[in-house]
N, C-alpha and C positions, 0 to 999 in steps of 0.2 A: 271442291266437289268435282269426281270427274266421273262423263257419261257419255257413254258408247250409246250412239247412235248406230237403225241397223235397217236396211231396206235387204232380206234376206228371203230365199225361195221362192223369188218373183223377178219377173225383168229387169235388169239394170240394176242389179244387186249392188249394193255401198257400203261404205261405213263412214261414218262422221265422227270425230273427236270434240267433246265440247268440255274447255274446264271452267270453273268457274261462271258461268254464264256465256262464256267466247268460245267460238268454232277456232279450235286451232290446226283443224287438218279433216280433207277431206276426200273421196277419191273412191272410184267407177271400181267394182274388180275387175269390167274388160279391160280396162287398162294394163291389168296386171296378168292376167290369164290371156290378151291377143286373141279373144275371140270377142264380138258383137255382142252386145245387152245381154253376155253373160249373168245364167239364174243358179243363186242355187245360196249357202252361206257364204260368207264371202272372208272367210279367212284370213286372204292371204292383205285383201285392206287392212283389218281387224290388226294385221301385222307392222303393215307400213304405218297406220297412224302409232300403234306403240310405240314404234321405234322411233317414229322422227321426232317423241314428246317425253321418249327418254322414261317409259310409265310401263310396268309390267301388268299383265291382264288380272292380278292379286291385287292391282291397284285401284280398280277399276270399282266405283261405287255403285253407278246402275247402270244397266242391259237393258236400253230401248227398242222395241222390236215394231215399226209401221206394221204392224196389223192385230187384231184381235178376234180369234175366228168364236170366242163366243159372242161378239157383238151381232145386233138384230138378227139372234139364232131362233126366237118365235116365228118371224118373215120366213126364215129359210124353211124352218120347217112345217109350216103349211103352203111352201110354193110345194117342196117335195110331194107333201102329201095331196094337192090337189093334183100335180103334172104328173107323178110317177115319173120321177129324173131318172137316169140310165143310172143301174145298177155299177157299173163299173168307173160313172164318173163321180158318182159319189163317194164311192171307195178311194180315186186321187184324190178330190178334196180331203178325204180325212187325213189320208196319209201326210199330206201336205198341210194340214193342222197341225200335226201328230210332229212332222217337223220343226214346225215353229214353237209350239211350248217345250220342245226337248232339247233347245239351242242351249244352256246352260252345259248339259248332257254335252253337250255335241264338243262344244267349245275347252270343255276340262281336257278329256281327251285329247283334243287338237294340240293342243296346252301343254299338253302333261302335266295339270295343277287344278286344285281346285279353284273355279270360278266362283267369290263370293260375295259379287255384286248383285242388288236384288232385279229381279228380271220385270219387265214392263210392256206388257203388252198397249199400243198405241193404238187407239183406230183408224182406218187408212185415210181418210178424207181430215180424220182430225192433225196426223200427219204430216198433209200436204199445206192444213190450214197454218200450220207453226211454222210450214217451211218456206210460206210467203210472209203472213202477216205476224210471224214472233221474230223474223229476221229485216225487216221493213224498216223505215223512218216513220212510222205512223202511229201514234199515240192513240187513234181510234180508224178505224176501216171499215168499209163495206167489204165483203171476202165471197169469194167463189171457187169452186174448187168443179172441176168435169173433166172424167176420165172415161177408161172402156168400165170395169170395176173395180172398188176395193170393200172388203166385208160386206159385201151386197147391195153397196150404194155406188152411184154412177155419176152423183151430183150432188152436192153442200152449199147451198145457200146463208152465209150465216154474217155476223156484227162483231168486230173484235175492241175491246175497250180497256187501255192496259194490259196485264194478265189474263184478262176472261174473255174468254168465246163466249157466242151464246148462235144455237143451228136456228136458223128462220124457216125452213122447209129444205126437202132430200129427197130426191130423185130414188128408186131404188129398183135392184133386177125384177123385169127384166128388159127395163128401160135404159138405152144408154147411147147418147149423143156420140160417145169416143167410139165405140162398138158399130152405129152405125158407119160411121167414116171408115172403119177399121173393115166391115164386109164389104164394103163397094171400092174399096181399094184393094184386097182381093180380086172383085168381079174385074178387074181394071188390067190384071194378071201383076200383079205387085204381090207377092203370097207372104214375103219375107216379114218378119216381127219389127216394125219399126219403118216400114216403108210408105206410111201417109205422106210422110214431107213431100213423097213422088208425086201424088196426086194434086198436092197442092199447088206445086210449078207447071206439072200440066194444066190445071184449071186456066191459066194465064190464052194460053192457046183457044178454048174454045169459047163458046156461049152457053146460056141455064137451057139449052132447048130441053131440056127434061125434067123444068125446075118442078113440072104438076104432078109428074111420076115421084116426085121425092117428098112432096109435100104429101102424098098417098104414104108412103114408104114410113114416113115420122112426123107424126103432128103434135101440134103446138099451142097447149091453152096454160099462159104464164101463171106460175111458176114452175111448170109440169108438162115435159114428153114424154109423148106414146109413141111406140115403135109399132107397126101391123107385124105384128107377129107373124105370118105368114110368111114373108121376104126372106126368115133370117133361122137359125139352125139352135141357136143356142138354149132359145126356152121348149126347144121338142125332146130333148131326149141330152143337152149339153154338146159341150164342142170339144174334141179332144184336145188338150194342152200338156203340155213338157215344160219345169220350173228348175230341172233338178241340173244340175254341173254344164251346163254350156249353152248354146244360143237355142233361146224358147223357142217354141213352136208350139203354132195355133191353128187347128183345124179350121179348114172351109165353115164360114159362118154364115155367108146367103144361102139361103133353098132355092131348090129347083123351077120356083114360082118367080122368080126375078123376072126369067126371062121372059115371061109374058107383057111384061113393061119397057123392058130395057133390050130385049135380045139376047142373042148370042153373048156369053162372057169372052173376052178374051184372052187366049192364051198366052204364056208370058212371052216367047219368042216370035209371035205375030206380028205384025206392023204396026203403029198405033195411027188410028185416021181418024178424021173428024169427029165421026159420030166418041169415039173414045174420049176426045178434046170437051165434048159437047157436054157429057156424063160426067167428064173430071168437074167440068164449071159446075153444074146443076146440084152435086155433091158439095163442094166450097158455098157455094151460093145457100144451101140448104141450111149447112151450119153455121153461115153467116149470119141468117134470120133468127136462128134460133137463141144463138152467143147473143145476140143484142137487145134481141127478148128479154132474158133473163137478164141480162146487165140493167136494162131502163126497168125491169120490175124492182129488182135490188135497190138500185136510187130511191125509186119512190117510195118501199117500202123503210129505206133505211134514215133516207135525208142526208147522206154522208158524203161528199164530194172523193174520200180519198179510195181505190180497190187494188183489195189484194188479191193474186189471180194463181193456182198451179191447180197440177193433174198434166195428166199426157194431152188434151187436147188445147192447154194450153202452150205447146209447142208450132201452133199453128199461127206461122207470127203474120201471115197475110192480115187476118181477123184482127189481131193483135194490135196493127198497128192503121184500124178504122176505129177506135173503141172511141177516142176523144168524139170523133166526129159522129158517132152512132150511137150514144148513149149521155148524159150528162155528167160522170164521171169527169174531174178537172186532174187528177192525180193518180197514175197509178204505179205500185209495185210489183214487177215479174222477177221470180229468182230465176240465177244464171241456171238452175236445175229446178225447172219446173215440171218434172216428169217423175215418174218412181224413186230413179236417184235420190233427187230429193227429200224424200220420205226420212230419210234417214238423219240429217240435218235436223227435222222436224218432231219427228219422232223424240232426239235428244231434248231438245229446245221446251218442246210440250212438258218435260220432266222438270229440266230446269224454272220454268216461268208456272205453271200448274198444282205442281207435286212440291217442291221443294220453296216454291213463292222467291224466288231466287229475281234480283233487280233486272230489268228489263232494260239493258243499257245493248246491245252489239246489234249492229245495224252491218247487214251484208251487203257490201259495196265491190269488195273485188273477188273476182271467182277464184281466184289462184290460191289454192288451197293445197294440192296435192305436194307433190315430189320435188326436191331441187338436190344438184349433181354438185360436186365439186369439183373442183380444175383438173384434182388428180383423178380423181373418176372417170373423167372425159378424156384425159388424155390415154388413160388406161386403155378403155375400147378404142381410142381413133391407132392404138400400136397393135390394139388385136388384132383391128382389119389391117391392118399394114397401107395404110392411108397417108398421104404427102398432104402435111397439115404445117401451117403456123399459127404463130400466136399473133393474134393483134394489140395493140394499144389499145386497152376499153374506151378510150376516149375516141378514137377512130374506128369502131365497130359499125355506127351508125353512117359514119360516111363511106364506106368501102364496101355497106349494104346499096347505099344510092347509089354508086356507080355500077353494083354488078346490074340491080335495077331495070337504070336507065337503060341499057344497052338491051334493055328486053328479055336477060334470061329470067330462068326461073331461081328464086332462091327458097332454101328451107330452112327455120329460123326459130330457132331452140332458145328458149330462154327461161330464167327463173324455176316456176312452179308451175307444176302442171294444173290446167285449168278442170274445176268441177264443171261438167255438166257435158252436154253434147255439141256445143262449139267450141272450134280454137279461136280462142279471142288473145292474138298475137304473141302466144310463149310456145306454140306448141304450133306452129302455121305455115301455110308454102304460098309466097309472097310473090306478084308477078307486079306488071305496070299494068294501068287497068285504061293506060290511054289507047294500046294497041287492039283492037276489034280481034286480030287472030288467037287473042292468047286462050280464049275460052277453048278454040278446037286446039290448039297447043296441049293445053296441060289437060284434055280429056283423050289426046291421044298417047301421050306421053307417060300420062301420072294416075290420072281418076278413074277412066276406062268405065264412064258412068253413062248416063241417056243426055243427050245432048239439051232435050230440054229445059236440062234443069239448070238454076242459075246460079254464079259464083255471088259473090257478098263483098260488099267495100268497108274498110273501116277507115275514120276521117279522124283525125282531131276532134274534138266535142265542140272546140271555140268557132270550127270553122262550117259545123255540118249544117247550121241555118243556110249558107251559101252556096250547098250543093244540092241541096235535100230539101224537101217539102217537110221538115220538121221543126216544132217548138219544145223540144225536150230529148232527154238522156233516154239512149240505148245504148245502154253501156253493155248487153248480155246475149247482143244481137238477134234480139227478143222480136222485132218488130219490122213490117215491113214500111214504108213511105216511099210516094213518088219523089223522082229524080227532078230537078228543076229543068224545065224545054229548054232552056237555054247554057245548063252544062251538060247535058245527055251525052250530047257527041264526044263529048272532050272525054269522057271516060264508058266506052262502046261495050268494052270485056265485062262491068258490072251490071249494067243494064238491063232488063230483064222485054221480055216482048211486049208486055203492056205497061214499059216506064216507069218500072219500082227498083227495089233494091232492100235488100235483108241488111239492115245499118245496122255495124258496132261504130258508137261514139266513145272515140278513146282520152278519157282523164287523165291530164298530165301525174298529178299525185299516186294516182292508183296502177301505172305502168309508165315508168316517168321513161322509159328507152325506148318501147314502142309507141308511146307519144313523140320523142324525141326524133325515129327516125321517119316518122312520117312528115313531119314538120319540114324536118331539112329534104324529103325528095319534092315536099312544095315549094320549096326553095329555089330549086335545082331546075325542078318540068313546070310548075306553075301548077301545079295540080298536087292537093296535098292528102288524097287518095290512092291508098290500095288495096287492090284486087287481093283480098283474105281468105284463103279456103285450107281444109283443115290438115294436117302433115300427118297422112296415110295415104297407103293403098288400096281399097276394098277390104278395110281393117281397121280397129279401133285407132282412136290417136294416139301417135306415138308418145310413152310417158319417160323411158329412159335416154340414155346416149346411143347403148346398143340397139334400140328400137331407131331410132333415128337414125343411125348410118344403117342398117339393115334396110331401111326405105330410099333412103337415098341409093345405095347401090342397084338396087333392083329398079330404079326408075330413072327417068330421061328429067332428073334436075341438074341444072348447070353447076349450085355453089351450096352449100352449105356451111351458114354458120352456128356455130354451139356453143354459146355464150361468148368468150373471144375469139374462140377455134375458127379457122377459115379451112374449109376443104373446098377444093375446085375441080371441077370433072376433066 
């Protein structure tokens, strides 16, 4: 049985291949288009999972699509008919409907063939629900799902048992925990589609001085937020949005009433000063309350120790990784694409385990899903760019990475398959020493050309991250934040963050046995079996080819790049 999965005319558009009940391939189309949370169909995935599975789209039995715009279409339309929604944004939603049931349409075309899979409309939270807990180790879950929106809902509180979901209560527009984060990170001058993470590294800088202004702003009687609608743009008349062929855009979502409580917004090229730092916390602080809210209602209501968690505000790995300690919760599962991407994974999955009652056996443990190059591939581009390259002994890849390393350059570190989701979790990554303090302003002067506030991320060995890290469990998906232990902090200055945390991937020997492998051996080598992981771009999706990978490497100030055995050196 095979089934296309699809996260398509919305942010972070995907596609997922699932046969048999198994995710055999998976993968972002900005990867493939080189633009940011590229929206729109996503084709050109649609392509790459074909090909790498050797299966024509004639092959193809069903067409999952994360969204169903007739679902809770009564809500919708008596919000229309109470608010009188703007005539014009109605008209993109439909359009943008009108889209999503005509993908068959779309795809034949594309194709040049008849598409004669049956098409599947998913709902969006139900989506997200399959794309944590039908790909989990959990035979029963407490589940949560919180985004900006999907089909009208902003929140999914629900119990998965086997096969079957079952919704406990749902959030719906024009209430929304993601939405609010998403306008005050705006107000912050961050406008860009996917720019919270910024807020949430700045939160580290200040204090909640505004935590009373936010509790005004959205309030909280579990299992239900209300937004004061007054703050915010989206239920007066909608917010203008862009889904279709390249990077979304979202209209200003505060109203002009903010600033009665908050001030002045800030503009993006202004300075950022306390009072900013102060707003960034009181915002983090806000959703912090609320996330834990709902996680200790869920407990109580469900009795289930195990939770499954996606949607885009579960990208928020500061909150993420307080849950043990904030909620009763002893287990939980975050997929490596907890955001929209996702959807599409999930979307399949719902088909397979729902629809077709298909055995619930594939538990998602490694993100590497995408693309992988062959020798002659690689060697190809490294003669296009006319590049002075050797080959290594694979078995010497790992040490000749330690020693560029140790000497403090930068390396950029190509391997296997490209990783689903929004982190490089070490196939796809630009690798420093995380003992040197300078390297953060190194590789942001060099490479990132980002806000200094924000923090790079360590991945350890998993056997070792007890020793370094205030943790008792896998973050394999670099999902979560935890404090640094006070007494290794100094010994690795670059990961560090200002208030003593660190965004941990715990790397499993089985599941990346090389970038286990060479982290081990620069412990070896510095005493420190730590490094400083951050993702192999420019101000640009990550890199998923060879040619993308030396096109970044040229254009920026890394010392060595390896590609699988490939050794270039600047």
């Amino acid at each position: 049985m095979v089934i296309l999965g699809l996260n398509a005319y919305h942010g972070d558009s995907s596609a997922a291949l699932i046969i048999d009940g198994k995710l055999v391939y998976a993968i972002e189309e900005e990867r493939i288009r080189r633009q940011k949370h590229w929206a729109g169909l996503p084709v050109k995935s649609i392509e790459r999972a074909l090909a790498f599975s050797g299966i024509d789209i004639d092959e193809v039995d069903y067409i999952a699509v994360s969204r169903n715009p007739t679902r809770r279409i009564i809500k919708k339309g008596l919000w229309v008919l109470s608010r009188g929604v703007n005539r014009d944004f109605l008209k993109d939603r439909a359009k943008n409907a009108g889209r999503i049931t005509g993908i068959k349409g779309s795809l034949s075309n594309y194709f040049g063939k008849s598409v004669r899979a049956k098409l599947v409309f998913v709902e969006h939270h139900t989506a997200h629900i399959y794309s944590t807990y039908g790909v989990s180790p959990f035979e029963e879950s407490a589940i949560l799902t919180l985004d900006g929106f999907g089909d009208f809902a902003s929140a999914v509180l629900g119990v998965g048992k086997g096969n079957n979901v079952k919704f406990i209560s749902e959030v719906n527009f024009p209430h929304s925990l993601g939405l609010f984060y998403t306008a005050f990170t705006q107000f912050l001058g961050f406008p860009h589609y996917g720019d919270e993470y910024k807020v949430m590294g700045l939160s580290a800088y200040g204090k909640p001085a505004f935590i009373k202004a936010m509790e005004e702003v959205i309030r909280f009687d579990p299992p239900y937020y209300r937004m004061n609608l007054r703050y915010f743009m989206h239920a007066m008349g909608g917010v203008d949005m862009t889904w279709m062929d390249g990077i979304p855009v979202i209209g200003k979502i505060y109203s002009p009433y903010t600033e009665k409580i908050l001030g002045k917004p800030r503009n993006r090229e202004e300075e950022i000063t306390e009072r900013h730092m102060d707003i960034a916390s009181s915002i983090q602080k806000r959703y912090e309350d609320i996330f834990f809210g709902l996680l200790q209602f869920l407990h109580k209501k469900t009795g289930i120790d195990n939770l499954s968690l996606a949607g885009g505000c579960i990208q928020n790995s500061l909150a993420n990784g307080k849950i043990l300690m904030n909620s009763p919760f002893r287990h939980v599962y975050i997929p490596p694409a907890a955001h929209d991407a996702g959807t599409a994974i999930g979307a399949g999955m719902y088909v397979w385990l729902n629809l077709i009652k298909g055995r619930r056996s594939f538990v998602m443990e490694s993100p590497y899903t995408g693309d992988h190059f062959t020798e002659s591939e690689i060697e190809m581009a490294l003669k296009k760019h006319k590049l002075k390259y050797r080959k290594l002994d694979k078995n010497n890849i790992t040490k000749k990475a330690v020693d560029i390393l140790s000497r403090g350059e930068i390396l950029g570190w190509f391997q296997g398959r490209t990783e689903f989701g929004p982190r490089a979790l070490g196939n796809r990554s630009i690798l420093v020493d995380p003992r040197r303090q300078e390297m953060k302003d190194i590789l942001n002067r060099r490479i990132k050309k980002r806000e200094g506030f924000r923090p790079f991320a360590p991945s350890v060995p998993e056997e070792y991250a007890s020793d370094w890290f205030n943790i008792d469990h896998k973050s394999p998906f670099m999902e979560r934040v935890f404090p640094v232990r006070k007494e290794k902090a100094h010994l690795i200055p670059a990961v560090v963050h200002v208030d003593g945390t660190a965004r941990v991937q715990t790397v499993n020997k089985e599941i990346n046995p090389l970038y286990h492998k060479l982290l081990v051996e620069f412990g070896k080598k510095t005493g420190v079996p730590v490094l400083l992981n951050t993702s192999f771009n420019e101000n640009e999706p990550i890199v998923n080819t060879p040619e993308d990978a030396i096109n970044c490497f040229l254009r920026t100030g890394m010392d060595a790049l390896i590609i699988e055995n490939f050794l270039v050196e600047a």
